[in-house]
N, C-alpha and C positions, 0 to 999 in steps of 0.2 A: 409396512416399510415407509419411514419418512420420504419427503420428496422436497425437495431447495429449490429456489432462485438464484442463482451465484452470477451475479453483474459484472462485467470483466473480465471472465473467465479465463480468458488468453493474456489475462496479467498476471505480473510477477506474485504476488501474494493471494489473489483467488485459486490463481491454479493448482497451488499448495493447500489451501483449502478445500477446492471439490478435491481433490488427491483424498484430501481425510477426511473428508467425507462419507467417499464412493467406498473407502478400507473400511469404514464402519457399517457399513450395509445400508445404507442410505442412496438415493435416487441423486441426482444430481440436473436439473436445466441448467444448461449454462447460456448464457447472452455475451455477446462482444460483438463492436461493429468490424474488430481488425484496422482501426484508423492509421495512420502512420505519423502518430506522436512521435515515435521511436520506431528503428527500423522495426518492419513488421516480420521478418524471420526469425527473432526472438516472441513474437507472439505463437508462429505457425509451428515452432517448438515443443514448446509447452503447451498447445493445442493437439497437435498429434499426438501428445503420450497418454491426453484424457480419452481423446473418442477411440482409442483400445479399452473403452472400460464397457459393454453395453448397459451398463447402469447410466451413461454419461449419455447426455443430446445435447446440441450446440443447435443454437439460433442467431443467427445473425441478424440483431437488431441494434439499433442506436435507443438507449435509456433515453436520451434529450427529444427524441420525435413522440410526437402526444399517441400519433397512430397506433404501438405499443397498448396502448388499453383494450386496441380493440382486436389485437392478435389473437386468432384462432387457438393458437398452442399455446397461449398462457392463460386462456380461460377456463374455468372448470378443473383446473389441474390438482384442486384440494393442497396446493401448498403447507410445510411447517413453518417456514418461514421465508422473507425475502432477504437475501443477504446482499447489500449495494457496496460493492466493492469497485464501482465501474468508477473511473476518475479521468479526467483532467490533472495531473500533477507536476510535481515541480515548480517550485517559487520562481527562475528568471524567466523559463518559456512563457510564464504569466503575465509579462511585462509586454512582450510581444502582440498575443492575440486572448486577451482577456474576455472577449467574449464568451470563445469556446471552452472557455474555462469555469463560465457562468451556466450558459446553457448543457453545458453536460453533468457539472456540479451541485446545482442549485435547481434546474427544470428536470432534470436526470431523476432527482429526488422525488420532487414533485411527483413525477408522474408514477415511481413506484410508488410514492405512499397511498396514491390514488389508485393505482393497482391494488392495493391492501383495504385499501376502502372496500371495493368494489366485490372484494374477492372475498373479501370473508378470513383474509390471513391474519393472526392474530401477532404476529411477531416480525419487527423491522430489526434490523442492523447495519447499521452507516457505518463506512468507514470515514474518520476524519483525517486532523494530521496536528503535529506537534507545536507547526510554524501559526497556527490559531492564535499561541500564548503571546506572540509580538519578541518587540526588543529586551522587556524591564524584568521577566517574569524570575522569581525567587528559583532557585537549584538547590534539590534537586525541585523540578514543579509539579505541585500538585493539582489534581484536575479543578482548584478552586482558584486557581490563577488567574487573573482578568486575563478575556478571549474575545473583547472590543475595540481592540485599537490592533486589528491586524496589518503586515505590512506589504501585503500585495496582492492581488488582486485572487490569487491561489486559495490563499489562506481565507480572503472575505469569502468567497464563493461555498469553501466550505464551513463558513458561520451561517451562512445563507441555508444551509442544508439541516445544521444541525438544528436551528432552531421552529424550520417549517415542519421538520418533526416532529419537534414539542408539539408545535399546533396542533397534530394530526394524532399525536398520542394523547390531551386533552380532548378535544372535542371524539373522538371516534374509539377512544379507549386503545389504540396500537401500543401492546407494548415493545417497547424503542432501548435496544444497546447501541451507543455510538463508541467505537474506540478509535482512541484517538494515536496514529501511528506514532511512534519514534523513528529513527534515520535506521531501516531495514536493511538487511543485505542478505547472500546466499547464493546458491549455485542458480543458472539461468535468470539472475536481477536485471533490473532497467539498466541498459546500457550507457545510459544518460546522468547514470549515479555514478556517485566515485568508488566505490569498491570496484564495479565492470573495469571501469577506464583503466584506472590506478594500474588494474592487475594485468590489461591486454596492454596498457602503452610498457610497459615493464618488463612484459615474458616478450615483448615484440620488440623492444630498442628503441622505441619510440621518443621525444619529446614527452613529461610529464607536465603538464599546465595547471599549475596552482594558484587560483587566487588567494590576493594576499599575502600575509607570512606564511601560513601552514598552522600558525597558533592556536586560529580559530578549533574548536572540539566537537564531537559530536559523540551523543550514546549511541553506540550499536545494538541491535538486536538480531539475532539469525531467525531469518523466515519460517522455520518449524516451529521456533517456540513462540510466531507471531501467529500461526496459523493456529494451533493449541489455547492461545486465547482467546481469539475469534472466535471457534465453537465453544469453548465455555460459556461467551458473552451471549450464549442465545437462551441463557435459562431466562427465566421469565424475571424479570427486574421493575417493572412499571416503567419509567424514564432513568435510565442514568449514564451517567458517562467515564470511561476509563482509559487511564492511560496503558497504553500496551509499548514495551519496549526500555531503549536508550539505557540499558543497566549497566553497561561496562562505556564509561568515558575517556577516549584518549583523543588527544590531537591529533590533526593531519599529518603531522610533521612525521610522530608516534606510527600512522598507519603506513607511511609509506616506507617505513623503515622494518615495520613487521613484513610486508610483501616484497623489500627486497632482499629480507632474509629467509621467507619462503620459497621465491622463486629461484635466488640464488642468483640476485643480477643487481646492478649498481642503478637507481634512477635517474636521467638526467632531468632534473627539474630546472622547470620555466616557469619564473614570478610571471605573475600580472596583478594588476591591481584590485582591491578586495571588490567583489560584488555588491552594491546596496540592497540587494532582496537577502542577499545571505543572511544566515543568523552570526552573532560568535561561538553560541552555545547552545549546545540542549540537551537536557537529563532530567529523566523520568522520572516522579515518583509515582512506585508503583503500587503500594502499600492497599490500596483501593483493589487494584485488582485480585490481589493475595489474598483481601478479609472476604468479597463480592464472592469471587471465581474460584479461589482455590488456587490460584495461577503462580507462578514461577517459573522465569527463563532456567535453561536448563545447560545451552549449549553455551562453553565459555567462549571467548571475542579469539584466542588463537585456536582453539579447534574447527570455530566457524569459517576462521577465514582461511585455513588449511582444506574445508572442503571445497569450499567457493573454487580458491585457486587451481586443485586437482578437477573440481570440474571443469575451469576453462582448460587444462593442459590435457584431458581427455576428449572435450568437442573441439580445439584449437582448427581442426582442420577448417571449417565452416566458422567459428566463432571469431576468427583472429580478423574477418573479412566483416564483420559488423558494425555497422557505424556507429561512434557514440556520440556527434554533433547532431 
């Protein structure tokens, strides 16, 4: 039976992955420290539906503390691979406390690769992120896009990451998949994303707060067929990196008018002015992942967002009380 590292495990897109993992017959450790980036009842969620699985064990560790190499329960455990999904994210939080977005991002890293040293695992996989490509980058972008001139402090941290992996995949032979996210959504997402927001200030009468026009776009991807490329991304590749995601692009303006014709309610939008970490756009090319992996998003952008919605209008009792500041 395989046996994983799954870093973040009580996030939005690991959890979706041990999920498919643990369905394939495979082991699962899971790590989270449970921080409160975002409220942490949406972590304790998707935490309780894993540890129903006794294939699944959670450990409550912090990736960014060095102490982690020397943890009893990740020693010896003959790992298939480490999967580092643990993140720091979001582009404005990162304006805020950049730090924490270093040391969890970039020393986070670190210290799994140096787990993989040590351990004898022969297989890394980072998650990165799309915001890597900067302001100028060609559409749709391909993973050969300059990913040196990032615009905040999110995005360097994870160049910081992906390139100490090189290192550690030269010198020690690890072979390293990094994928690189698109703008993800799905049922139980970061509250802090705009699909959550969009869809509770909506079904709730809320205030909608859009920076900007609304003009700005984004590619969607729904969480299952991001999590279906992550495990692809573990066959053995020597170094490479791919995009995962962003295949169906509409605007904000586009999105908020699908979820008020899903939810069946009028938005009351409120301009503010555009964010400077924001991007205007971003779309994936995915064509790498296709010839690599085999891969292909599966679930179109209104069926995704039809389940999204019917999941918060099933958990509303609990969900509708979650914070997304």
């Amino acid at each position: 039976m395989k046996r994983y590292l799954v870093t973040g495990a009580a996030g939005f897109i690991a959890s979706v992955v041990s999920q498919k993992l643990l369905e394939s017959g495979a082991e699962v450790v899971g790590i989270d420290n449970m921080n409160h980036a975002y409220d942490v009842r949406m972590k304790e969620y998707r935490l309780d539906k894993l540890m129903k699985n006794p294939d699944f064990k959670f450990l409550k560790l912090d990736v960014s503390d060095r102490s982690i190499l020397e943890n009893d329960q990740l020693k010896g455990q003959d790992f298939s691979a480490v999967i580092n999904l643990a993140a720091r994210a979001g582009v404005r939080d990162s304006l805020e406390d950049p730090w924490v977005y270093l040391e969890t991002n970039a020393t986070g890293t670190l210290n799994l690769l140096e787990l993989c040293k040590r351990e004898g695992i022969g297989k890394f996989l980072l998650a990165s992120t799309s915001s890597i490509y900067g302001q100028e980058a060609p559409m749709p972008t391909p993973e050969t896009a300059p990913s040196n001139k990032p615009l905040q402090a999110y995005a360097a941290s994870k160049g910081a990451a992906e390139v100490m992996a090189h290192a550690y995949h030269y010198l020690f032979g690890i072979d390293v998949s990094i994928v690189r996210y698109f703008t993800v959504y799905g049922p139980a997402g970061r509250p802090d994303m705009v699909m959550f927001r969009f869809a509770k200030w909506i079904a709730e009468d809320m205030p909608v707060n859009l920076n900007g026009s609304g003009e700005q776009s984004r590619g969607f991807t729904y969480v299952e067929d991001i999590a279906r490329g992550t495990i692809a991304a573990l066959e053995p590749v020597g170094y490479e990196i791919f995009n995962l995601g962003g295949h169906e692009v509409i605007t904000i303006n586009e999105l908020i008018s699908t979820l008020e014709a899903i939810i069946g309610k009028k938005a009351n939008v409120i301009h503010h002015p555009q964010h400077p970490a924001d991007m205007m756009t971003s779309h994936a090319d995915v064509s790498k992942a296709k010839e690599f992996l085999g891969w292909d998003p599966r679930v179109s952008l209104n069926e995704g967002i039809e389940k999204t919605v019917q999941w918060y209008l099933d958990e509303q009792s609990w969900a509708k009380d979650i914070e997304t500041d």
